[in-house]
C-alpha positions as CSV (number, residue, x, y, z in Angstrom):
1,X,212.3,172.9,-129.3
2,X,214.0,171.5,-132.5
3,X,216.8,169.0,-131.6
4,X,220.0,169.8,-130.3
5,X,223.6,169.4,-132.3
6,X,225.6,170.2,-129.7
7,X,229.4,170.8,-130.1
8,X,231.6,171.1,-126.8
9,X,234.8,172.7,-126.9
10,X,237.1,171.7,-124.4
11,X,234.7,168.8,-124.2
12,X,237.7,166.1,-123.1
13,X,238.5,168.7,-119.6
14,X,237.3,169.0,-116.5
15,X,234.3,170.2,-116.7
16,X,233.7,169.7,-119.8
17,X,233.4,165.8,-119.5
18,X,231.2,166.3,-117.1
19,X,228.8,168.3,-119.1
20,X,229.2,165.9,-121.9
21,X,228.2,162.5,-120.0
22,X,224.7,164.5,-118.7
23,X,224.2,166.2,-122.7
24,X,224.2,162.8,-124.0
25,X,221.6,161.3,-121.9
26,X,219.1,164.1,-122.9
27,X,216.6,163.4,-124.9
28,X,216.1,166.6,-127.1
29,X,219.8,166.3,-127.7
30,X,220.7,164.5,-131.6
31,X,224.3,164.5,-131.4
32,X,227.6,166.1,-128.8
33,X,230.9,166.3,-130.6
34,X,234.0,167.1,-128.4
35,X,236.2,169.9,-129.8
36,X,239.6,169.5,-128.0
37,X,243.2,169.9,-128.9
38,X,244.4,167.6,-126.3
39,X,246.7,169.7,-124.7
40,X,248.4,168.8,-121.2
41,X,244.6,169.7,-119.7
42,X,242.5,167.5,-121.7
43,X,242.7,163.7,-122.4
44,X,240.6,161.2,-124.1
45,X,240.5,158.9,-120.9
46,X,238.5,161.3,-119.4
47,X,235.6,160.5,-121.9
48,X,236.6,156.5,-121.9
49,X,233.0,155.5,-120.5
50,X,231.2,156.9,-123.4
51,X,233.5,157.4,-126.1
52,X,230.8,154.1,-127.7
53,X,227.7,156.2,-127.4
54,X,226.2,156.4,-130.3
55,X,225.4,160.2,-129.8
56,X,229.1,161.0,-129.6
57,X,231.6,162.1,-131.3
58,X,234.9,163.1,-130.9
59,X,237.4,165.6,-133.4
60,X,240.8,166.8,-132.5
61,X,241.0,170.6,-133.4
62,X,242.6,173.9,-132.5
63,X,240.4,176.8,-131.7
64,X,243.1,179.2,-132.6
65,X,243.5,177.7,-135.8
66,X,240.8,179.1,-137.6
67,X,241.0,177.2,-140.8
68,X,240.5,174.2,-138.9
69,X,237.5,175.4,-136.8
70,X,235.7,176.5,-140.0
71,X,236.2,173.1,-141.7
72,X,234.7,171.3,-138.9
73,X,232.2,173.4,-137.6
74,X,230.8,173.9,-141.5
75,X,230.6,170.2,-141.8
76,X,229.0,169.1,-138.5
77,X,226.1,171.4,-138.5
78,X,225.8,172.3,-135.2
79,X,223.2,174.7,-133.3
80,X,224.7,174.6,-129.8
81,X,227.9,175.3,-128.7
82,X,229.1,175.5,-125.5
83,X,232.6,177.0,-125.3
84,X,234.1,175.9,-122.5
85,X,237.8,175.3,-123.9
86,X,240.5,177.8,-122.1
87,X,243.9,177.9,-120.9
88,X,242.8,178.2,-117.1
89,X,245.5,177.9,-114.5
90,X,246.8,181.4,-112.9
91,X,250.3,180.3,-111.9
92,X,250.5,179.0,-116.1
93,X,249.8,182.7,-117.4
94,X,252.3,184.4,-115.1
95,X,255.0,182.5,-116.4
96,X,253.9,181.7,-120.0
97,X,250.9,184.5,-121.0
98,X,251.2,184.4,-124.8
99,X,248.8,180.5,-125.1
100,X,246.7,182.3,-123.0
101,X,245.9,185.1,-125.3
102,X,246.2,183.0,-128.3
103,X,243.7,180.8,-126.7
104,X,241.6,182.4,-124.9
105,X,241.2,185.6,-127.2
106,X,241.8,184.5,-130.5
107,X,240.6,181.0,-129.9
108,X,237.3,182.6,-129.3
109,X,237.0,185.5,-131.5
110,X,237.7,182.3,-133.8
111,X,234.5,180.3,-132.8
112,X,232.2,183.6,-132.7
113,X,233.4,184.7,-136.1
114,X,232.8,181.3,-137.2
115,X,229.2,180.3,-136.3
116,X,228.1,183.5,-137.1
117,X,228.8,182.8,-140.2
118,X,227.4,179.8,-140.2
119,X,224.1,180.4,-138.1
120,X,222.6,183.1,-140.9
121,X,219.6,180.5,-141.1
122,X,219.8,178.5,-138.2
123,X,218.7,179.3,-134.8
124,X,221.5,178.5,-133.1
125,X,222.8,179.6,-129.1
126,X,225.9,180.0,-127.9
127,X,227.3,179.7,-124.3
128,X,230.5,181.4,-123.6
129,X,231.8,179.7,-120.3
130,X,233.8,182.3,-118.2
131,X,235.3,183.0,-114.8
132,X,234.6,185.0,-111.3
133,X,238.1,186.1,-111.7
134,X,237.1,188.6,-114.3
135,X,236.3,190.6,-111.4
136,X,239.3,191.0,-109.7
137,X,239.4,190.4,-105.5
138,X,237.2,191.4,-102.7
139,X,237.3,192.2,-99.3
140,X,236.5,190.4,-96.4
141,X,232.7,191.3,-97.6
142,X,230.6,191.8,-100.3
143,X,230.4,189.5,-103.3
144,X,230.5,189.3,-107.2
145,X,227.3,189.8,-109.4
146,X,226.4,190.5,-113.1
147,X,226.6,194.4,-112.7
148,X,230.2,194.3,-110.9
149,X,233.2,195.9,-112.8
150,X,236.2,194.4,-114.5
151,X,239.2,194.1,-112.5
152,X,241.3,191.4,-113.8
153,X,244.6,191.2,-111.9
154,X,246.4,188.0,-114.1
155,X,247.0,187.3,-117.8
156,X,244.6,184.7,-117.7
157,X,241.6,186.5,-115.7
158,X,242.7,189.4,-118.9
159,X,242.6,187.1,-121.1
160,X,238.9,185.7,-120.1
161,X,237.7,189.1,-119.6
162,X,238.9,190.2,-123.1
163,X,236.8,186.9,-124.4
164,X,233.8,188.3,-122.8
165,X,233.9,191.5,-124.4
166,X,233.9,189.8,-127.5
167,X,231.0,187.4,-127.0
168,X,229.2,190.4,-125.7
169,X,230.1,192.7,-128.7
170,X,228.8,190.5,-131.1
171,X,225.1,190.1,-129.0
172,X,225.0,193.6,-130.0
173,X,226.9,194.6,-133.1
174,X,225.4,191.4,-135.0
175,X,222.8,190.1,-132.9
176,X,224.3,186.9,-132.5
177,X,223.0,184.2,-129.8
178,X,225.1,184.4,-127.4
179,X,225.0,184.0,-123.6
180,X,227.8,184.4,-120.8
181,X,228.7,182.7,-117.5
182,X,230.8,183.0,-114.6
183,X,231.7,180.8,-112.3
184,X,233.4,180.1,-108.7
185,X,235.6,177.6,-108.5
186,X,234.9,174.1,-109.1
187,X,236.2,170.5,-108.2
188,X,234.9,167.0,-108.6
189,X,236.3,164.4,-110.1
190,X,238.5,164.5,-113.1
191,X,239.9,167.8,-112.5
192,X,243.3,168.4,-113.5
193,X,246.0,167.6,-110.8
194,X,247.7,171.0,-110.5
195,X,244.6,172.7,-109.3
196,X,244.3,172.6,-105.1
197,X,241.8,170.1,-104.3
198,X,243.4,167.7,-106.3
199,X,247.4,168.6,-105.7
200,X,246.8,168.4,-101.9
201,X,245.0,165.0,-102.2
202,X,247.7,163.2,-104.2
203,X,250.4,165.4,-101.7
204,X,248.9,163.1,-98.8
205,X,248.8,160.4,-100.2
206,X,252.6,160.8,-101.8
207,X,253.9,161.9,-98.2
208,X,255.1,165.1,-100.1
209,X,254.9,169.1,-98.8
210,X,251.9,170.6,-99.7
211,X,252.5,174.0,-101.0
212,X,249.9,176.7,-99.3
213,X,250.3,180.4,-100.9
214,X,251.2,183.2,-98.3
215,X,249.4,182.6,-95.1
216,X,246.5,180.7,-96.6
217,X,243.9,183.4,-96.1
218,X,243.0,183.7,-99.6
219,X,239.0,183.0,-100.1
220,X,237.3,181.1,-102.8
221,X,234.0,180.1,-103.4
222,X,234.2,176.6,-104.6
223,X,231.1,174.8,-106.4
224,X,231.0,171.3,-106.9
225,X,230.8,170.3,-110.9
226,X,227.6,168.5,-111.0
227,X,225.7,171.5,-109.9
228,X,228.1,173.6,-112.5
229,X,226.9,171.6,-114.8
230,X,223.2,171.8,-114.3
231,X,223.4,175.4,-114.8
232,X,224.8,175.5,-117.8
233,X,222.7,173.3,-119.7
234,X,220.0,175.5,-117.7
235,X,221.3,178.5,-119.1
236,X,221.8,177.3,-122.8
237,X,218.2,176.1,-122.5
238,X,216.6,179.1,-121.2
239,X,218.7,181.9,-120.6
240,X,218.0,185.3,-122.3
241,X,220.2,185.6,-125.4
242,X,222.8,188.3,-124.5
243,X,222.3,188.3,-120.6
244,X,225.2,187.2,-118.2
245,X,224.3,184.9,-115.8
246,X,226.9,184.4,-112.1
247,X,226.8,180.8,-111.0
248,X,228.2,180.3,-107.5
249,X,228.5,177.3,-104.9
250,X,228.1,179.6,-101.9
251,X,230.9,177.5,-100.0
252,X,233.4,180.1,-99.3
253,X,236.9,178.7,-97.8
254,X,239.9,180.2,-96.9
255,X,242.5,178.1,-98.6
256,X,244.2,177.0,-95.2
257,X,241.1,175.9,-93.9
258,X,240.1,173.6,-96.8
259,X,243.1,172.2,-97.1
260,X,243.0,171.2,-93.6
261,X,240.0,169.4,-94.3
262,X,241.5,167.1,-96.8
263,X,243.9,166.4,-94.5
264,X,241.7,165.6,-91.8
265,X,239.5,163.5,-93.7
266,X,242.6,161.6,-95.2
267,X,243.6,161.2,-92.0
268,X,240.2,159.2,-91.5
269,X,239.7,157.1,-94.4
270,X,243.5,155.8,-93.8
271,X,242.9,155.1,-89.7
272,X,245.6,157.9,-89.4
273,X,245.3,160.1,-85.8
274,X,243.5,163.2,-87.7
275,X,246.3,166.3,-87.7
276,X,249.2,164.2,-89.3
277,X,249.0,165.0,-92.4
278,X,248.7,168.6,-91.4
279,X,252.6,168.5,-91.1
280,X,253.0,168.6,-94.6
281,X,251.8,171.6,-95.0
282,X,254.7,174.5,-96.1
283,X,253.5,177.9,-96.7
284,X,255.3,178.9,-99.4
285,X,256.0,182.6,-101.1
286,X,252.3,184.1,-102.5
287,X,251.3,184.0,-105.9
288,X,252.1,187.5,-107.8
289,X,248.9,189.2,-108.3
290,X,246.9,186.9,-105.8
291,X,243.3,187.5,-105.2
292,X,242.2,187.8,-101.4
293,X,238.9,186.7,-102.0
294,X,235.9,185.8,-104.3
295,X,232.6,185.4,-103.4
296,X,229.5,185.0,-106.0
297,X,226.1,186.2,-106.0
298,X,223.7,184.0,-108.0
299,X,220.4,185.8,-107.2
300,X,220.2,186.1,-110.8
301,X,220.2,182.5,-112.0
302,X,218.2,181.3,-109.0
303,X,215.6,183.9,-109.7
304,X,215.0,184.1,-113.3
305,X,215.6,180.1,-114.0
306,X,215.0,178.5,-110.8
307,X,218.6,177.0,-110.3
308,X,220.2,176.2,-107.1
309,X,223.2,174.2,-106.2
310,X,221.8,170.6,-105.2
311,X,224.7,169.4,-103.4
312,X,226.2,169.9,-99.9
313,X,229.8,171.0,-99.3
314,X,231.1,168.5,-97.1
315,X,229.5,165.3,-98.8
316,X,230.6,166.8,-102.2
317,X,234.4,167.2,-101.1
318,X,234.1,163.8,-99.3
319,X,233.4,162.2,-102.8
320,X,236.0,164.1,-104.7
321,X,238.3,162.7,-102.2
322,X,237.2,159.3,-102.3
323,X,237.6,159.5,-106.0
324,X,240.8,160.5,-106.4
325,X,241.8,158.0,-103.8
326,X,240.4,155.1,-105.9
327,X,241.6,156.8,-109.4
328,X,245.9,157.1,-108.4
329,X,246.2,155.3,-111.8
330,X,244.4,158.3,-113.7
331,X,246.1,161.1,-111.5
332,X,249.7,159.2,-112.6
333,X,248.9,159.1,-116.1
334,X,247.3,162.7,-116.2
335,X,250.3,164.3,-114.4
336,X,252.8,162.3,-116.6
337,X,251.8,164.2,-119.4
338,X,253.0,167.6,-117.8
């Protein structure tokens, strides 16, 4: 395999970061530049520990600035890109849609248009990073696959599945590399302090309320980033251009439950009586358009590339927790920004 150029939008987010740290200790990779506007969601601390490598490189840029993505994609040569940059939080889109289709949409019609251009004589691959929510809610049974319909029930699960049409229209109107993913929810470290996990964990240790939607039956499949992670580079690797491949944790929680959890385990690691920090839970008026349940199937990926998640639910959330515990400093200075 000729060496990898890679170039990770989003690179300085969650997940992204993540991805980064394990791309630049592979061998067959030359080179990862982050592409990231730096919005509220992404910030250059969370790349601190290798911002030095001498693989990396880092450019600030707008994916739904086109003239900017063209300048930089055209000068860095790249023959990988995994798109992972998105405006991603639900309760964000209700009250604020437009970024989300400007982003999302246009941001990645932007990228598409671009390296096709670009790619004429390079054999390039391109990994379009998506969401379960694409598929709208389930039942108390069943679960998501590659053949399910779209249902999107918010602007931003509309806004991702628009983006997938149009990765998937040009695998077959142009023949351009491109693969899809969807995942379940993730957490590990790093991960934004308005989502859940995190929220509830720096709730606790604030002594604030921690806001639980509706009655807290609401079902999500969470996977833990590392094994996220895997599968993506897995899938970029050796996925079959134009194929859709549904990566899941298999840990399905109702959002009462796992919250209690934290709590409990909170409770623990601060020689509290486990329960107390139970009472600040506040059930508070459900999200518009919320999901009962998602669930993934990831037959697919575990069949065709051998992928499975590696790590266990409890141990995983155990060292998110710990993590956040020991990084209050990076929780302020993320949720100062807004």
């Amino acid at each position: 395999m000729d060496a990898q150029r890679v170039l990770v939008t989003g690179g300085a987010g969650f997940i992204g970061c993540h991805l980064v740290r394990v791309l630049l200790e592979d061998e067959s990779v030359d080179s990862v530049i982050v592409y990231d506007a730096l919005t509220y969601a992404g910030d250059l601390a969370n790349l601190s520990e290798v911002k030095d490598h001498p693989k990396f490189k880092f450019i600030q840029g707008d994916i739904r600035d086109i003239a900017q993505v063209e300048e930089n994609l055209s000068s860095q040569q790249c023959n990988r890109v995994y798109h992972l940059a998105a405006e991603s939080h639900v309760d964000r889109s209700i009250t604020g849609p437009a970024e989300f289709i400007e982003t999302n949409v246009l941001g990645t019609f932007n990228l598409l248009e671009t390296c096709r251009k670009l790619w004429a004589d390079i054999d390039g691959r391109f990994l379009h990073v998506s969401t379960d929510e694409v598929y709208g809610a389930l039942g108390e049974t069943g679960c998501f696959d590659e053949k399910t319909p779209y249902d999107p029930r918010s602007p931003y699960s509309a806004s991702k599945a628009s983006s997938d049409h149009l990765a998937r229209s040009y695998f077959h109107t142009f023949q351009f590399p491109v693969l899809v993913t969807h995942c379940s929810n993730n957490f590990g470290p790093y991960q934004h302090p308005e989502k859940l996990i995190p929220k509830t964990i720096s709730r606790i240790m604030a002594g604030e309320t921690i806001p639980v939607y509706g009655d807290g039956s609401n079902v999500r499949d969470w996977i833990y980033m590392e094994d996220h992670v895997e599968a993506l580079i897995l899938v970029m690797d050796q996925g079959k251009l134009g194929e859709t491949y549904d990566i899941g944790g298999g840990n399905e929680e109702a959002n009462l439950n796992l919250v209690n959890c934290i709590c409990d385990e909170i409770d623990r690691l601060s020689d509290k009586e486990v329960g107390h920090s139970r009472e600040l839970i506040e059930f508070v008026t459900d999200r518009l358009g919320h999901d009962f349940r998602y669930a993934i199937d990831s037959q697919k990926i575990s069949k065709e590339l051998g992928w499975a998640p590696q790590s266990t639910f409890e141990s995983a959330l155990n060292n998110t927790i710990q993590w956040y515990l020991n990084n209050q400093d990076w929780v302020k200075e993320i949720e100062a920004k807004g």
